[in-house]
C-alpha positions in Angstrom: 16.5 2.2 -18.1 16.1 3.8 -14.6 12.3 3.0 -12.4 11.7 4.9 -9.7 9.4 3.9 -7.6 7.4 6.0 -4.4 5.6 4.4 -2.1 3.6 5.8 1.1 1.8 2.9 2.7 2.4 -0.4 4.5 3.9 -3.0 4.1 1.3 -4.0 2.2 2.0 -1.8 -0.8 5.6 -2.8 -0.3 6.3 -5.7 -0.5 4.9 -6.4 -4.2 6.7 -3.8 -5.6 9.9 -5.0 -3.9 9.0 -8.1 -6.4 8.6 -6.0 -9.3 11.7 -4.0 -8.2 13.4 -7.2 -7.8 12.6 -9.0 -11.1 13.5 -5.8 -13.1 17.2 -6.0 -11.3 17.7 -9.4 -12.7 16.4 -8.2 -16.6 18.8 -5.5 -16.3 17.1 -2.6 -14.8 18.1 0.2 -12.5 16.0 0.9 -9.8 15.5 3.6 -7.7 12.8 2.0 -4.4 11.4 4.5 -2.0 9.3 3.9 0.8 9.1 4.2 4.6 12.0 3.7 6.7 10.8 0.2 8.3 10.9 -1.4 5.2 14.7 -1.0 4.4 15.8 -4.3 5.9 13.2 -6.3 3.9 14.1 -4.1 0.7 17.9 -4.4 0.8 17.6 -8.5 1.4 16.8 -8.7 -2.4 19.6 -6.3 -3.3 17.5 -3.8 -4.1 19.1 0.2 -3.2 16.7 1.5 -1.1 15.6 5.5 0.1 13.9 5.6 2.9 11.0 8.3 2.5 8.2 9.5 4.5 6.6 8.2 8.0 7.2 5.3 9.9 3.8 3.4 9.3 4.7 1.2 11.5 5.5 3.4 14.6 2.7 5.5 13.7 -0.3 2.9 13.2 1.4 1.6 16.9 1.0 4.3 18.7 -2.7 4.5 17.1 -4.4 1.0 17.1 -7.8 1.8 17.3 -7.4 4.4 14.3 -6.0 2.0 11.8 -9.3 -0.7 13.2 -12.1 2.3 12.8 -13.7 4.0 9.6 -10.3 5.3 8.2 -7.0 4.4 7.7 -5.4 7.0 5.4 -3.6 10.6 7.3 -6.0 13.3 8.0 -5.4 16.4 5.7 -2.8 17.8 8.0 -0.7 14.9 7.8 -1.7 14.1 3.8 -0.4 18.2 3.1 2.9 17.2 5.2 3.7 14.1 3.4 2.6 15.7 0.0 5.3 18.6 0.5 8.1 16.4 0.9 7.3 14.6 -2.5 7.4 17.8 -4.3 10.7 19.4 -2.5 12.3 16.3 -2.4 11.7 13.3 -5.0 12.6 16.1 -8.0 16.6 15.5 -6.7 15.6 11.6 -5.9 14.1 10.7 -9.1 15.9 13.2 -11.5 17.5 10.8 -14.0 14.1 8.3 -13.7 12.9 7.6 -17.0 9.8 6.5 -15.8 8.4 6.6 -12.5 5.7 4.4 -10.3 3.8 5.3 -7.1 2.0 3.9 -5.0 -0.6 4.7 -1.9 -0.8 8.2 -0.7 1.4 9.9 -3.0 -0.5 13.1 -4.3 2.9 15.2 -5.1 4.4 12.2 -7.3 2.6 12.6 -10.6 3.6 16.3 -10.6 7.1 15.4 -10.3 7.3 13.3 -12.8 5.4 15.6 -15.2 8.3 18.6 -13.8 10.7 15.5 -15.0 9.3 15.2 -18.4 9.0 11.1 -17.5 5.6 9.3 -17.6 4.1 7.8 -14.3 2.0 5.2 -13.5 -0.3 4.7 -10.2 -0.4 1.0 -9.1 -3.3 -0.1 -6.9 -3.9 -3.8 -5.2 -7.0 -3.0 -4.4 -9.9 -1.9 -7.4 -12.2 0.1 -5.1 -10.2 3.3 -6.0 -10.9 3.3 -9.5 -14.4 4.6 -8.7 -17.9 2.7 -8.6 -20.2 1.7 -12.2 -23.6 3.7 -12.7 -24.7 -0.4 -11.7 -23.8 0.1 -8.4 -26.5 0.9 -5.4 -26.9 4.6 -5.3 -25.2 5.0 -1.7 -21.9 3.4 -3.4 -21.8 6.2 -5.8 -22.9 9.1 -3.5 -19.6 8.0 -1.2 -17.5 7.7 -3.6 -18.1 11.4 -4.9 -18.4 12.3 -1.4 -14.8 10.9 -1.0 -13.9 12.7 -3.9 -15.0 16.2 -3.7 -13.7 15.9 0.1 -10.2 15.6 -1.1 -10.1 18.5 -3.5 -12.1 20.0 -0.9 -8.8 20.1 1.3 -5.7 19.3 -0.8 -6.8 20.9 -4.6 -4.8 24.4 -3.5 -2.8 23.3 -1.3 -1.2 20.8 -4.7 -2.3 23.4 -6.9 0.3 26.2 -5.2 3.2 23.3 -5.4 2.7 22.8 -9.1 2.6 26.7 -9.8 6.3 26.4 -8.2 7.1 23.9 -10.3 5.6 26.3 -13.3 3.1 23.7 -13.9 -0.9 24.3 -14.7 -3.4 23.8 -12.1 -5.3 20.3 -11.9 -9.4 20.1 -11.9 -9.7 16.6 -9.8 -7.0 15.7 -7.1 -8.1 12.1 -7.7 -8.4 12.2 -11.5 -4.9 13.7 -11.4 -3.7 11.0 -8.5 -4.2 7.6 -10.5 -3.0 9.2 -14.1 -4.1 8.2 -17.3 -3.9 4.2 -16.8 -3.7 2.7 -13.4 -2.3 -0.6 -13.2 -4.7 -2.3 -10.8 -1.8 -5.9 -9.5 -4.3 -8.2 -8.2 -5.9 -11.6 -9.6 -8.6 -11.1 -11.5 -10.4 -14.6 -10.3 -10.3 -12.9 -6.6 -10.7 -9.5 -7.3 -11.8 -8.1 -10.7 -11.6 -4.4 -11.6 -15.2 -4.1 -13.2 -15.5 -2.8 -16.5 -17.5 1.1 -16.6 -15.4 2.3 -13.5 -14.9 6.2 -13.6 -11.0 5.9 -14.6 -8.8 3.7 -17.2 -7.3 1.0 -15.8 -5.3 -2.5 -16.8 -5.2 -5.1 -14.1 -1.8 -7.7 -13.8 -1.8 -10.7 -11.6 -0.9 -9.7 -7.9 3.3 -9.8 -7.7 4.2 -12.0 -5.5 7.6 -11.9 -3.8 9.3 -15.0 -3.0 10.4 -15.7 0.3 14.2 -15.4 1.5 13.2 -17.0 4.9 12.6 -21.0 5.8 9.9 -21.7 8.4 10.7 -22.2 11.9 10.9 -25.3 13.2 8.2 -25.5 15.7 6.1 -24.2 13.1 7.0 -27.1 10.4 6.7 -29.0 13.2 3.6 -28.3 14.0 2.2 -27.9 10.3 3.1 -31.5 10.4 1.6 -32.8 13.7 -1.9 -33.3 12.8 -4.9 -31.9 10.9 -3.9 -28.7 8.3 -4.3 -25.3 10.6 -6.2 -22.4 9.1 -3.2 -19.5 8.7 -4.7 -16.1 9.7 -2.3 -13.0 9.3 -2.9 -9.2 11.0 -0.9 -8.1 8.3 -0.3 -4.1 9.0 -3.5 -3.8 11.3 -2.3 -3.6 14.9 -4.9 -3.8 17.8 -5.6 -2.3 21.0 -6.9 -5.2 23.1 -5.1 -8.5 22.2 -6.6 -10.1 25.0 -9.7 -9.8 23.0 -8.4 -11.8 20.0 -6.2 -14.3 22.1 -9.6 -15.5 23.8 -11.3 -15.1 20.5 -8.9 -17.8 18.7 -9.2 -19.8 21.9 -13.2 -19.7 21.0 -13.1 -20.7 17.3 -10.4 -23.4 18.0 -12.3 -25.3 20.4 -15.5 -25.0 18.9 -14.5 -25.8 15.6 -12.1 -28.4 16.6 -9.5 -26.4 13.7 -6.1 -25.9 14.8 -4.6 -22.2 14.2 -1.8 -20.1 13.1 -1.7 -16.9 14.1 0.9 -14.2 12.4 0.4 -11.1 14.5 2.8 -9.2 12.4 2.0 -5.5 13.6 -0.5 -6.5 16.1 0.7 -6.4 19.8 -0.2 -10.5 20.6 1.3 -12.3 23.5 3.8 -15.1 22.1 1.8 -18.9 22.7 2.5 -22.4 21.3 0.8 -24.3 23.8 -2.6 -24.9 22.1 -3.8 -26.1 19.2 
């Protein structure tokens, strides 16, 4: 059995389908992984065969720190119609002998594919907030959330809608009906973040998938794990910023006030290199 998989995001929505992808592997199955180009070094560590597809996340959230820190993080419609072309003129070729296929983040072309395939396809999420809010949820949650909605039929229905009619497909109603599919699989813990029960789409939610780590700790940091009182461990994950002098003074702050000692992992975010405090 052959999984494709298609992912447009971070690292984030990488790296625990690289642990899916990777498990499979060993119980026998073929995989097919795409995903931005900066991921292929992490993805080909675990053996995995690797495509890169879309945009550099990476270079792009870079060059754009204080868009990734404001009030969205997603492409605007330009960029969401550029990336959603290339999943329908390209993944048919990719993905042709898939016999199922997964995607993941901003991938509005993939479910057509697969149905031009004939395979199923399943959306995975690692965050519940886009299945949609519960009629028990303050009136301003729900009104967004539609707002959100409508505004991306609003600018992509067509658009998607003129793809599929190439592909001899019918026209969808709801780009974000149509997006998730029938059942998303929603890979978090349920004791930290629980999908709630009367959301507006179907859903069955896994344990997060969690990839083990091919790389040992450097020594100055086992070192000083090891030195004294347990430090707090704070990550940037895929958010970079625009004024790390800003956050350096800020850990500087907490540190001394709360006498806690700190690890920083700046990961995307442009910090200056310092071991010499606590």
């Amino acid at each position: 059995m052959r999984i494709g998989i298609v992912i447009n995001g971070t690292r984030g929505d990488v790296q625990p389908m690289l642990a899916l992808a990777a498990e499979a592997i060993k119980n026998g199955y073929e995989i097919i992984f795409c995903a931005p180009p900066e991921n292929e070094e992490l993805v080909k560590k675990y053996d995995c065969p690797f495509i890169p597809f879309g945009s550099n996340y990476k270079e792009y959230f870079q060059k754009n720190a204080d868009f990734k820190g404001g009030q969205s993080v997603g492409p605007s419609p330009k960029e969401g119609k550029m990336e959603t072309e290339k999943q329908f003129k390209l993944l048919p070729e990719i993905l042709k002998t898939c016999d199922i296929i997964l995607g993941v983040g901003f991938v509005l072309g993939v479910h057509s594919v697969a149905e031009y395939l004939k395979v199923p396809y399943r959306f995975v999420v690692f965050y519940p907030i886009l299945l949609g809010t519960t009629k028990k949820e303050p009136l301003k949650n729900r009104l967004m959330f539609g707002l959100g909605r409508k505004l991306i039929n609003m600018f992509l229905k067509g658009f998607i809608n003129r793809n599929r009619k190439n592909f001899g497909l019918k026209p969808i109603k709801d780009v974000w009906k149509y997006w998730l599919g029938e059942k998303v699989i929603v890979a978090c813990n349920k004791e930290l973040n629980p999908a709630k029960e009367g959301v507006s789409f179907n859903f069955v939610q896994t344990a997060y998938m969690h990839l083990d780590s091919k790389n040992q700790l450097p020594e100055n940091v086992e070192n000083f794990i090891n030195s004294g009182k347990p430090p707090v461990f704070i990550s940037f994950g895929s958010n970079p910023i625009s004024k790390p002098e800003k956050f350096i003074s800020l850990f500087e702050e907490v540190s001394t006030t709360t006498k806690q000692r700190l690890i920083i992992s700046k990961a995307w975010a442009d910090l200056p290199e310092n071991n010499t405090s606590d």
